[in-house]
C-alpha positions in Angstrom: -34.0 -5.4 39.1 -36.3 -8.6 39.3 -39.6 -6.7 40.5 -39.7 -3.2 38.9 -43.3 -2.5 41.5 -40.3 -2.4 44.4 -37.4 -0.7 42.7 -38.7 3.1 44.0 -39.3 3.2 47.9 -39.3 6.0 50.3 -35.5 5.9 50.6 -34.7 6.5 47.2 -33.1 9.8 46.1 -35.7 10.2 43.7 -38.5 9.8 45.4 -36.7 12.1 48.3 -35.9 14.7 45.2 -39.6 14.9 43.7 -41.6 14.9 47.4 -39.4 18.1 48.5 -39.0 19.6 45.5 -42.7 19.4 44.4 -44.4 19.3 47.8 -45.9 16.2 46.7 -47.3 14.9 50.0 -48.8 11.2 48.6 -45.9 10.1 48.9 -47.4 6.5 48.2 -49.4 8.0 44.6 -45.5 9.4 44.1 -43.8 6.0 44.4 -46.8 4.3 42.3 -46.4 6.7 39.6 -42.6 6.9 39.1 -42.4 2.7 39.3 -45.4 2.6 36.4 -42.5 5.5 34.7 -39.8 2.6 35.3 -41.7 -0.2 33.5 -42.9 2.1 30.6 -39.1 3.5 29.9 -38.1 -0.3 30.1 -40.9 -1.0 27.8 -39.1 1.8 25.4 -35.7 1.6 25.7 -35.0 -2.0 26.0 -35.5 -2.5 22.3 -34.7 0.8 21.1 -31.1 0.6 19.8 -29.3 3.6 21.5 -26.3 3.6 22.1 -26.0 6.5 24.3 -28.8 8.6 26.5 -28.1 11.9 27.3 -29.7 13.3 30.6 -29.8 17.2 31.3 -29.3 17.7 35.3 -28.3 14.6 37.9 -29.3 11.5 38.2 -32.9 11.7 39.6 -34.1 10.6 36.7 -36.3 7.1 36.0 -33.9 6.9 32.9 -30.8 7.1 34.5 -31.7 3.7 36.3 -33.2 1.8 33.3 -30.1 3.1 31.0 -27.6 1.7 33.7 -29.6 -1.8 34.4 -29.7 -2.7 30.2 -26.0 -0.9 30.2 -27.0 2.1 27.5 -24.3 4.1 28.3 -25.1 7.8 29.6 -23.7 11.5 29.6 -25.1 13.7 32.0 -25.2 17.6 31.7 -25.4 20.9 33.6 -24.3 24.0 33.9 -20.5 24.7 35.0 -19.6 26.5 38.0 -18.3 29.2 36.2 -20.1 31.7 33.6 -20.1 30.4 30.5 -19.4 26.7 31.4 -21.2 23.3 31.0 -20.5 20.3 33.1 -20.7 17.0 31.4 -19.1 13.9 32.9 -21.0 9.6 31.9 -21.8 9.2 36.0 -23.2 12.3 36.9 -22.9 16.0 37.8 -21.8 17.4 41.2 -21.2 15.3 43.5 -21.8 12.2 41.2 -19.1 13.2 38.8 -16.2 10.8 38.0 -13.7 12.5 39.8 -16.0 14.0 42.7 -13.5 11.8 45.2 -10.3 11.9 44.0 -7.5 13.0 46.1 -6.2 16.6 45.6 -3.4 15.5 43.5 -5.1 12.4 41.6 -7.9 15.1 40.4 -4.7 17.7 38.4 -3.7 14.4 37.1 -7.5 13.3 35.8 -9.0 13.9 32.4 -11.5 12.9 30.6 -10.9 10.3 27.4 -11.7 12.4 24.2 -11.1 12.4 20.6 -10.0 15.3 18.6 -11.0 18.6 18.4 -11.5 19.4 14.8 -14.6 22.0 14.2 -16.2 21.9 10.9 -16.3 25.8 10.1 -18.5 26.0 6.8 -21.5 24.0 9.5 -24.0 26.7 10.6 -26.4 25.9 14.0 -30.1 26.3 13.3 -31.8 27.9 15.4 -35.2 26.3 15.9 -38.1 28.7 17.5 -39.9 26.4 20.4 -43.4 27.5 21.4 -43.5 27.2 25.2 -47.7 26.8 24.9 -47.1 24.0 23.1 -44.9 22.5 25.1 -47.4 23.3 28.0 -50.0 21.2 26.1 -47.7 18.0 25.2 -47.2 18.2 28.7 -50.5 18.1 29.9 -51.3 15.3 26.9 -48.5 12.7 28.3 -49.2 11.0 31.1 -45.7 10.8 32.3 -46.1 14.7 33.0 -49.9 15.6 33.6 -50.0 13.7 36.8 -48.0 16.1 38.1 -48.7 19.2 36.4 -50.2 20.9 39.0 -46.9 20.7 41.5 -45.0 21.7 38.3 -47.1 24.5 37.0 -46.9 25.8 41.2 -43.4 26.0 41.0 -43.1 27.6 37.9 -45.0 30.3 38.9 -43.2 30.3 42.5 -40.5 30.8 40.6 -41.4 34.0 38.6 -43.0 35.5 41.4 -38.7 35.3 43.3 -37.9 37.1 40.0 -39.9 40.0 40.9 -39.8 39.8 44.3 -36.1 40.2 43.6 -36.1 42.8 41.4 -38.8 45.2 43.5 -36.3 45.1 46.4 -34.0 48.0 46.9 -30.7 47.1 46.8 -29.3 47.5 50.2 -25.4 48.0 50.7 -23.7 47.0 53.9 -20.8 49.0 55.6 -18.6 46.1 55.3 -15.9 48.9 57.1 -17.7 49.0 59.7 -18.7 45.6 60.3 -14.9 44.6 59.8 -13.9 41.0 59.8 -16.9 38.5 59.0 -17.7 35.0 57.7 -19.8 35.2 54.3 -22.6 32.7 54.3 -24.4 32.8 51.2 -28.0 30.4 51.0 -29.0 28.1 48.5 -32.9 27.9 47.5 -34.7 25.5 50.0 -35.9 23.3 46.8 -32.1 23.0 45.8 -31.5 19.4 44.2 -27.4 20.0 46.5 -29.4 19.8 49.3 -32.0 17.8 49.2 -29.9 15.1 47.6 -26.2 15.7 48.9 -27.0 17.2 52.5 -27.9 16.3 55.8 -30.3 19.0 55.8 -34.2 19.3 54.9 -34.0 23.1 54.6 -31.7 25.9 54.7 -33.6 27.1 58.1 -31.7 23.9 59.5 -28.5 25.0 58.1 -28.2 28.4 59.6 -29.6 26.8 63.0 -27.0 24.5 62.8 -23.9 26.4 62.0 -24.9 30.0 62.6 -24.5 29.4 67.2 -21.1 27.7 66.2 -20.1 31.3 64.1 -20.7 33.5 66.8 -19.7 31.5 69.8 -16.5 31.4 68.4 -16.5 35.4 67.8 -17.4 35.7 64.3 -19.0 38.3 62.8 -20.7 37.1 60.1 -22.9 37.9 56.3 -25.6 35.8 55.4 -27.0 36.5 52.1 -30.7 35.4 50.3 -30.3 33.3 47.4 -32.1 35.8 44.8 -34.0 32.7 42.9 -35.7 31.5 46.4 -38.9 30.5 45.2 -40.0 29.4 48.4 -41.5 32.4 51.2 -38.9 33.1 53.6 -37.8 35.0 56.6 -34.6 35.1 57.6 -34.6 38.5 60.0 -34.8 36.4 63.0 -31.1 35.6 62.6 -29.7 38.8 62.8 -29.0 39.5 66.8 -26.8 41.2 68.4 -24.8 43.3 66.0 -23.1 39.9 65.0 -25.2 38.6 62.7 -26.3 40.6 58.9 -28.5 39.6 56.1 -28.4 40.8 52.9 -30.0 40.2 49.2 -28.4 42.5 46.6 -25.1 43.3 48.2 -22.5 42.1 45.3 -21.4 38.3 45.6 -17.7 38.6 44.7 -17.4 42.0 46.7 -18.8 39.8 50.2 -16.3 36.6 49.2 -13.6 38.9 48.7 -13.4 40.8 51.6 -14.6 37.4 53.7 -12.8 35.7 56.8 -13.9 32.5 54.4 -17.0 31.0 53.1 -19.7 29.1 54.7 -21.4 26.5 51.8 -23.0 23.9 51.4 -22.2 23.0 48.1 -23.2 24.9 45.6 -21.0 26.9 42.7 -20.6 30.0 45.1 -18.1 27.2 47.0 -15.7 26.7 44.3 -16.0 30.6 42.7 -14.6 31.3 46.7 -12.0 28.7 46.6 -11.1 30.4 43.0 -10.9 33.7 44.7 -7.9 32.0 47.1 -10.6 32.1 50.2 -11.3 28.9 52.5 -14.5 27.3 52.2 -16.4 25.2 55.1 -18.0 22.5 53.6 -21.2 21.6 55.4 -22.6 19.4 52.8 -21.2 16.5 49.9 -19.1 18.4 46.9 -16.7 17.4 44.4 -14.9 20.1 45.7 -14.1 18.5 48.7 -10.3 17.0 48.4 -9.0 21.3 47.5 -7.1 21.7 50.6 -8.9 25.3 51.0 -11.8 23.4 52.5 -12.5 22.7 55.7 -15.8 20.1 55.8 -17.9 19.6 58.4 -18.2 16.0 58.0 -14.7 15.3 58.9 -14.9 16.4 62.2 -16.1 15.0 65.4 -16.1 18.9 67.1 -16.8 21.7 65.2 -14.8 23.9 67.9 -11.9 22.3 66.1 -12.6 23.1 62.6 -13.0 26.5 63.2 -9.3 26.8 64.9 -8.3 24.4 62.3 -9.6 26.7 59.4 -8.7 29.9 61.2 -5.2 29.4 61.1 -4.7 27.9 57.8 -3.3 29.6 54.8 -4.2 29.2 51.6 -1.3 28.5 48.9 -2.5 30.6 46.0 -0.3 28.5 43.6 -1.8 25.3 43.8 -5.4 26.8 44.4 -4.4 28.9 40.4 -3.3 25.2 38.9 -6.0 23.7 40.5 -8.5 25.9 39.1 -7.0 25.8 35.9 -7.3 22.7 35.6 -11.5 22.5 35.9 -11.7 25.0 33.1 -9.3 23.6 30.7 -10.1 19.9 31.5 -13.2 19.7 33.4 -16.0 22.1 32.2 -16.5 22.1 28.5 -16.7 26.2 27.4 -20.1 27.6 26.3 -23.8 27.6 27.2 -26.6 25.7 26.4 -28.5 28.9 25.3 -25.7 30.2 22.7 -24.6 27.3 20.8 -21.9 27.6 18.6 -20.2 24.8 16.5 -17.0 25.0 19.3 -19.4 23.8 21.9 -21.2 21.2 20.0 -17.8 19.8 18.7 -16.3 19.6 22.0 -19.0 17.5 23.3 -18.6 15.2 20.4 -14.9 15.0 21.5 -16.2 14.2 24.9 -18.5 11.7 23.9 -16.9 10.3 21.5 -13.9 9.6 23.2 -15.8 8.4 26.4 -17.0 5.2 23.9 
């Protein structure tokens, strides 16, 4: 990159993630501020010696371009789409990953490079006790973050004000008996970094719009349920018509996919815990889920009419859906959680890394 002022424009997936995701409406003080962020991390890293950077989330980060134009290679981390689980794959997570668009049979053949396992027992993980005020202040100190504090301090509190939300509601159970056969929809958050980044939709509003007619045209009953960390404020109700249509916020996830037609996602984790669950999945957005032949996505067909007799009459073959599962948590996700780290987890990312250069 010749002229670091031009690098960020409107277009880039950055700039896209940070002016949803924050409300940030100067969108031209955005792109000023994250190219003065590009020449400062060139400033620090092109000198600096590492040999590897190691980025938490995806790749909308100013780091992740500066790493890749002075070649510093890069790990990127987040949590697995299963409990307990931790993705980390060198070019990205989600839909970036390595192996985001391999074939069905190319991804039970792929795994990752990595050296061996050998734990040391007698090592014992410190736990270090982190002052979130202080954090708060070197925030507001740097001037990478205290432009922005204000959008960040917003959502933050947005954020704990879904927790409680969440937990004042009653939790409402549906007669799923009497509502009989239905398609389970559940929403991401509006401000999800899937959608904003790997979707052809601006909010989930435009989702249901978009997909919800198609549903019941075609005789569908069908389930849509509130993501419980929404941060943004919502209202769904107008969806619900006609005895066809049911929302829901604290009706159990795995009891909806279970008893489910299939599963409407975009592409979250609630797409491949369905799949896991032998149940089809339409796809209405870009996952490295895509190639399992359980889903059905959107973007691969001119008429949606079509999909949905395509998808209707499909049957699931439970034994490659079990090997093909296996294979993510054996091969794919590394086993463990940022939050309880144990010397298993930090030796198998050594492995991983290590085996990776």
């Amino acid at each position: 990159v010749k002229n670091p002022d031009s690098l960020y424009t409107p277009d880039h997936k950055l700039n896209r993630y940070y002016i949803r995701n924050y409300n940030q409406n100067d969108e031209e003080k955005l792109i000023r501020e994250k190219n003065r962020e590009y020449t400062s991390c060139k400033q620090t890293l092109q000198h600096a010696g590492y040999d590897m950077v190691l980025i938490l989330n995806g790749l909308f980060n100013v780091e992740t371009d500066v790493c890749r134009e002075y070649g510093i290679n890069t790990f990127f981390f987040e949590h697995g789409y299963f409990p307990n689980t931790i993705q980390m794959d060198h070019e990205g997570v989600n839909s970036d990953a390595s192996f985001a668009n391999l074939s069905f049979t190319d991804f039970l053949n792929f795994t990752y490079p990595a050296s061996g396992f050998n734990p040391n027992t007698k090592f014992i993980v410190q736990k270090i006790n982190h002052n979130e005020n202080i954090r708060a202040l070197y925030r507001m100190l740097d001037p990478r973050y205290n432009r922005f504090l204000i959008n960040f301090i917003n959502k933050k509190r947005n954020q704990d004000i879904a927790k409680k939300r969440f937990q004042r509601d009653d939790s409402e159970q549906l007669d799923l008996e009497n509502i009989g056969k239905y398609v389970f929809f559940p929403l991401q958050v509006n401000s999800d970094t899937q959608v904003i980044l790997n979707s052809p939709f601006r909010s989930m509003y435009e989702v249901v719009e978009f997909i919800l007619p198609e549903l019941v045209k075609a005789g569908y009953k069908v389930i849509i349920k509130e993501h419980p960390m929404e941060v943004e404020p919502v209202d769904y109700s107008p969806f619900a018509y006609n005895n066809n249509v049911f929302l829901t916020k604290k009706t159990d996830l795995n009891t909806l996919i279970r008893n489910s037609e299939f599963v409407v996602n975009i592409n979250s984790s609630v797409g491949l815990q369905s799949i896991a669950k032998h149940k089809k999945v339409l796809l209405l957005g870009s996952a490295f889920y895509k190639h399992n032949p359980s889903c059905f996505a959107v973007s691969d067909y001119k008429d949606i009419r079509k999909l949905l007799k395509d998808i209707s009459s499909a049957t699931v073959d439970k034994t490659s859906i079990s090997a093909y599962i296996a294979h993510f948590k054996n091969h794919i996700f590394i086993q463990g959680h940022f939050y309880n780290t144990d010397i298993n987890l930090l030796e198998a990312i050594r492995c991983r890394i290590t085996g990776k250069t």
